[in-house]
C-alpha positions in Angstrom: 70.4 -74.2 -59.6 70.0 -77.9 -60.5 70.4 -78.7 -57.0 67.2 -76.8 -55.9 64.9 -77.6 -58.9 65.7 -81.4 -57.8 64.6 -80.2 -53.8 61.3 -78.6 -55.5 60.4 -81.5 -57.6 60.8 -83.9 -54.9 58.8 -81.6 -52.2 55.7 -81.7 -54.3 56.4 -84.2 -56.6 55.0 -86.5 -53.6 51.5 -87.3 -52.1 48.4 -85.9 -52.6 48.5 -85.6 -48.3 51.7 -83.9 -48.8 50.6 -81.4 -51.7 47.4 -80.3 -49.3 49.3 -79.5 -46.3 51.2 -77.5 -48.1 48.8 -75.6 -49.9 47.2 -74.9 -46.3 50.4 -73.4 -45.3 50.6 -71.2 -48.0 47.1 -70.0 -47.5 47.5 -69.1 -44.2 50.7 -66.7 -44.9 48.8 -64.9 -47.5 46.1 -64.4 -45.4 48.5 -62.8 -42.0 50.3 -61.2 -44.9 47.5 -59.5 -46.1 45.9 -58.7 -42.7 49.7 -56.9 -41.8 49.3 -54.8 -44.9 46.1 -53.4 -43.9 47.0 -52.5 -40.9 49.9 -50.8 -42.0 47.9 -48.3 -44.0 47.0 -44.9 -42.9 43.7 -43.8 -41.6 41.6 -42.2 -44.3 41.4 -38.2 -42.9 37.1 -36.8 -43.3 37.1 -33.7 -44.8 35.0 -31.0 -42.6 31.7 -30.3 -44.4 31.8 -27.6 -47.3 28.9 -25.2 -44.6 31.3 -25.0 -42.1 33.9 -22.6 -42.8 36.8 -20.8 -40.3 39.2 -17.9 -40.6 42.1 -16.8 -38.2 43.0 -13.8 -36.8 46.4 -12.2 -35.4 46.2 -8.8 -33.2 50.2 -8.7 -34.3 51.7 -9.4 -36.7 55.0 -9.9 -35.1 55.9 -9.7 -31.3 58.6 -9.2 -28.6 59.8 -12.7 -26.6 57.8 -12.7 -23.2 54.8 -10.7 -25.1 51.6 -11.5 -25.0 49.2 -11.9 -28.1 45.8 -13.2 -29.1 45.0 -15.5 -31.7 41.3 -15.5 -32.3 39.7 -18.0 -34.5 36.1 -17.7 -36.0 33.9 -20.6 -37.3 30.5 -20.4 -39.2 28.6 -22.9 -39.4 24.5 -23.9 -39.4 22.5 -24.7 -36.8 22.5 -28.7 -37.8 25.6 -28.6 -35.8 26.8 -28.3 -32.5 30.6 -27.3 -30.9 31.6 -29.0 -27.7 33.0 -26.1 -25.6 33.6 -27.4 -22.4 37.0 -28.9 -23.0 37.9 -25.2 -23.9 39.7 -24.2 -20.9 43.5 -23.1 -20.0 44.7 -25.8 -18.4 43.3 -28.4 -21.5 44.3 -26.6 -24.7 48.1 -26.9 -25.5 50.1 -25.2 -28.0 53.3 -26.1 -27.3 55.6 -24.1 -27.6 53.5 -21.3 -27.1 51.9 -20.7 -23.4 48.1 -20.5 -23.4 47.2 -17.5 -20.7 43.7 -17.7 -21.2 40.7 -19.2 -23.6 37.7 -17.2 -24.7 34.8 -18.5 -26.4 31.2 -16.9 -27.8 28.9 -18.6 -29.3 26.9 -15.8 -31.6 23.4 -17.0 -33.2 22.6 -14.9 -36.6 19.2 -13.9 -38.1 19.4 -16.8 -40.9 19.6 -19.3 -38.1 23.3 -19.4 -38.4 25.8 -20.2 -35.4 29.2 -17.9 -35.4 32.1 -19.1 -32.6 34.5 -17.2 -31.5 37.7 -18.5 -29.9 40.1 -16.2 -28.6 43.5 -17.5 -27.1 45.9 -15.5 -25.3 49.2 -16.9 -26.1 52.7 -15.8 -25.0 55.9 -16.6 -26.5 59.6 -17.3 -24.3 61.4 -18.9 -27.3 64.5 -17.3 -28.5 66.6 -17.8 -31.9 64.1 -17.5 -34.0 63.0 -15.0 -36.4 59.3 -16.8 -37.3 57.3 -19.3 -36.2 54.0 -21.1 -36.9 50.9 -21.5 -34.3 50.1 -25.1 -34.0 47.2 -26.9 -35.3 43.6 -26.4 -33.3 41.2 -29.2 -33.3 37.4 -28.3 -32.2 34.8 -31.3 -31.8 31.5 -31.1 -33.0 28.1 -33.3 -33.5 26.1 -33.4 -36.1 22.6 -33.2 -35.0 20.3 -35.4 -36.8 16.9 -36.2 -36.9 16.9 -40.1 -36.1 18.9 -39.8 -33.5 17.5 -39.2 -30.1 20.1 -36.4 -28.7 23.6 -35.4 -29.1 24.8 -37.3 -26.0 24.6 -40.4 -28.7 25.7 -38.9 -31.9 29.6 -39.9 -33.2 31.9 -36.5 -33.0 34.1 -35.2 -35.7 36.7 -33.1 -35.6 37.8 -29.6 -37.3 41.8 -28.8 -37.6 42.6 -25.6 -38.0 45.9 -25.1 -39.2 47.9 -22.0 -37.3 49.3 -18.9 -39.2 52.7 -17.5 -39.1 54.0 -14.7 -36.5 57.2 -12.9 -36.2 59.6 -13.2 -33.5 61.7 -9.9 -32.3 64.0 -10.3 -29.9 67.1 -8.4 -28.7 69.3 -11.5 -27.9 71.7 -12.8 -30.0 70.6 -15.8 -31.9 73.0 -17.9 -29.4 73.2 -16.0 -26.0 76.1 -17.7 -24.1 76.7 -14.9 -22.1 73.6 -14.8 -20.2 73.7 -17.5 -18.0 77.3 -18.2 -16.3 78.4 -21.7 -17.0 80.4 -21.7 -13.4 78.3 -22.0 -10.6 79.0 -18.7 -8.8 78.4 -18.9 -4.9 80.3 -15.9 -3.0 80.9 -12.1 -5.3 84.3 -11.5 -5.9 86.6 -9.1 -3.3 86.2 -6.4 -5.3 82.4 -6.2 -5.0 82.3 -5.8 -1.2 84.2 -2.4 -1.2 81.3 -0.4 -1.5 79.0 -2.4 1.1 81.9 -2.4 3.7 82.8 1.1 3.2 78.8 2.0 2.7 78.6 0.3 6.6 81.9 2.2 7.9 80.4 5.6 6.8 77.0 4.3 8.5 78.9 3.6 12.2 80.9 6.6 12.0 77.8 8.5 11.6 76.2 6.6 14.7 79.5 7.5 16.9 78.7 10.8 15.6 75.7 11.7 16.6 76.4 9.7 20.1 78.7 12.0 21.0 77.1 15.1 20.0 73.5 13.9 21.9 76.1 13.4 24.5 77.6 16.5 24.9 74.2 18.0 24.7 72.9 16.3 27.7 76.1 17.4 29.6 75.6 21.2 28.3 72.2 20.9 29.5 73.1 19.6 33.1 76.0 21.8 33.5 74.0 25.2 33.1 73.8 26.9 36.0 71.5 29.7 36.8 68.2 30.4 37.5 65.1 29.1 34.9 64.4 31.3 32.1 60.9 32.0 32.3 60.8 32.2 36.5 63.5 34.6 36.2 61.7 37.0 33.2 58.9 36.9 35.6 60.9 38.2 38.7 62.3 41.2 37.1 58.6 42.0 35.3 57.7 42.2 39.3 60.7 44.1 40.1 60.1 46.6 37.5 56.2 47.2 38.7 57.2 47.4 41.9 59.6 50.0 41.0 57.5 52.6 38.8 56.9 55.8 40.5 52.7 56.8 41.2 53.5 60.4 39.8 56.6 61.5 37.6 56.8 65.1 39.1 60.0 64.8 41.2 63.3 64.7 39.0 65.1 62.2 41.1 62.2 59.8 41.0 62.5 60.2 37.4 65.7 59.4 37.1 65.7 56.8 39.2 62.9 55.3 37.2 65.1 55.3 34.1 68.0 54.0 35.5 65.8 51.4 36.9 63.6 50.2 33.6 67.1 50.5 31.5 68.7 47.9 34.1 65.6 45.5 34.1 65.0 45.7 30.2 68.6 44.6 29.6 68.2 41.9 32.1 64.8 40.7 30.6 65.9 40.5 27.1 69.1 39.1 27.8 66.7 36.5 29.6 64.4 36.6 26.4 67.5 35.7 23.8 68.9 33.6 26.4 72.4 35.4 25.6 74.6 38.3 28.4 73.4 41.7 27.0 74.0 43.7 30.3 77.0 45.7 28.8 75.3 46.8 25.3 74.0 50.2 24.3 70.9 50.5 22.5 72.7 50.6 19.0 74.2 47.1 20.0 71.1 46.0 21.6 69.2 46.4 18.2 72.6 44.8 16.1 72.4 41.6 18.5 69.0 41.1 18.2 68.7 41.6 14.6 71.3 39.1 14.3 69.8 36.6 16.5 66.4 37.0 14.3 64.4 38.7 17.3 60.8 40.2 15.8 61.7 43.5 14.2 58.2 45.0 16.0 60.4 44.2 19.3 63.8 45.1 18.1 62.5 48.8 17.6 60.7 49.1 21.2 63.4 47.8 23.1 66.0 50.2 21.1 63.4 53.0 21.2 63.2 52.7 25.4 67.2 52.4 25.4 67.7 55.3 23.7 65.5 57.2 25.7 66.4 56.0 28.6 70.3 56.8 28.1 69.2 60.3 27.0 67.4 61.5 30.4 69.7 59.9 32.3 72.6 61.7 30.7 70.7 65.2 30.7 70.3 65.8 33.8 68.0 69.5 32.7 65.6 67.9 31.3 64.6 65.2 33.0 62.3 67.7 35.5 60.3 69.0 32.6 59.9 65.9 30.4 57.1 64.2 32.3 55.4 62.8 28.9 58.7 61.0 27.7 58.5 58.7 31.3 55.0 57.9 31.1 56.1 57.0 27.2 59.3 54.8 28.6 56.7 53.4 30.9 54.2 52.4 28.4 56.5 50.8 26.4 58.5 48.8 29.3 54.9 47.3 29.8 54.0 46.4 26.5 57.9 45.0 26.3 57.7 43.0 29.8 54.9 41.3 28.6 56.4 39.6 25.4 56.9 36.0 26.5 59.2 33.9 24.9 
């Protein structure tokens, strides 16, 4: 201690040169010193004028993660004032952590000269873990419009914050979902998930080879039929059985020749029509195979009716002399049959 009040008392204890360079020295720290600790203080935050007032408004009260939501904002003020919109877009306003998916505004004048805005944001939130959370801040620019300026290109703008309210968070996730997202970069599915492809594509080819062969067979069914055409040959015995009808059923063998000829050609023709050998059937099996092979039941009945008859003259040999009406019946139902067409 004695040691440095001997340094002191010789330092100024000198020269009056010696005393004002020092005293310059010490002037000039104060003043940087004083000049830092300005700096260092925090700006002074204006207050928004007591005639311009907001409120904020939530659609929900709480939401799902990935829902979307709007958060509208309302500001009164007068009409010595004026709101810079045009920085009010999607891609400008951030509120982080939220995602802005669109920005509404209206402008609304009132009868007492009064300006009402109305900002509507369509937010989303994709944050998880939480059960709460608070919308940030929103700051709108305004100018105040007054009379000794020329326009409001050169008046200074202010600023309004509005602080954000709170909205709920709902999620199904747990509040650390480790589980979601594999930690092990996956690149090929394990063996046992390629059963059901392979066995999916096994059943596919097997039913390819299947209906291969059967288009095959087909084709070879269809090549090996012999015989003549279907239709040409339904319209050869039609001819054969005109040609054949008696001009007057008087004479008994003409009759029964006429009966054994339309119960011949009939049971060619319709085995022709159902495409099936019905030469060797009597008219009860005639109507049985015909039913069965769905044949029109108007048909099914003629063809049985002429059958019948046909079997009964030509297996009563009295009556075939004196039953001229039952040919000319046989006849008119051989035509009607004949011209059925498949």
């Amino acid at each position: 201690m004695n040691g440095f009040l001997q340094s002191w008392t010789e330092l100024f204890g000198g020269n009056s040169t010696r005393r004002r360079m020092i005293a310059a020295l010490l002037c000039l720290a104060l003043t940087l010193g004083s000049r830092y600790t300005w700096a260092q203080k925090a700006p002074e935050v204006v207050p928004s004028p007591s005639n311009i007032t907001f409120t904020t408004r939530l659609d929900h009260t709480a939401v799902w993660v990935g829902d979307q939501f709007h958060y509208l904002i309302i500001v009164d003020y007068p009409s010595d004032y004026e709101f810079v919109l045009d920085n009010l877009t999607r891609e400008t306003v951030n509120m982080d952590p939220f995602q802005v998916m669109d920005v509404g505004k209206n402008l609304v004048v009132q009868k007492n000269t009064g300006r009402k805005l109305f900002v509507d944001l369509t937010l989303a939130n994709f944050v998880t873990g939480q059960t709460s959370m608070q919308i940030p801040q929103f700051t709108l620019y305004y100018f105040r419009k007054d009379k000794k300026t020329v326009g409001v290109d050169q008046a200074d703008a202010e600023s309004l914050t509005i602080t954000g309210p709170v909205i709920g968070i709902r999620s199904t996730l747990p509040p650390q979902p480790e589980d979601i997202r594999d930690a092990i970069t996956v690149n090929s599915w394990d063996r046992s998930r390629w059963v059901l492809p392979a066995l999916a594509w096994v059943c596919f080819a097997v039913l390819v080879v299947a209906s291969g062969w059967e288009l095959a067979l087909f084709v070879k069914r269809r090549k090996a039929r012999k015989g003549p055409d279907r239709r040409k040959a339904m319209e050869a015995v039609r001819a054969r059985w005109v040609s054949g009808v008696p001009a007057e059923f008087a004479d008994p063998k003409a009759c029964l020749s006429f009966y054994d000829h339309s119960y011949q050609n009939l049971k060619e023709y319709i085995g022709y029509y159902l495409d099936t050998p019905t030469m060797g059937l009597t008219a009860d099996e005639m109507r049985e195979e015909m039913q069965r092979l769905g044949a029109d039941p108007d048909l099914t009945q003629r063809v049985a009716k002429v059958l019948e008859a046909c079997e009964t003259l030509r297996y009563t040999r009295d009556g075939v002399s004196s039953n001229t009406g039952a040919a000319h019946a046989v006849a008119q139902d051989m035509r009607e049959i004949l011209n059925t067409k498949r």
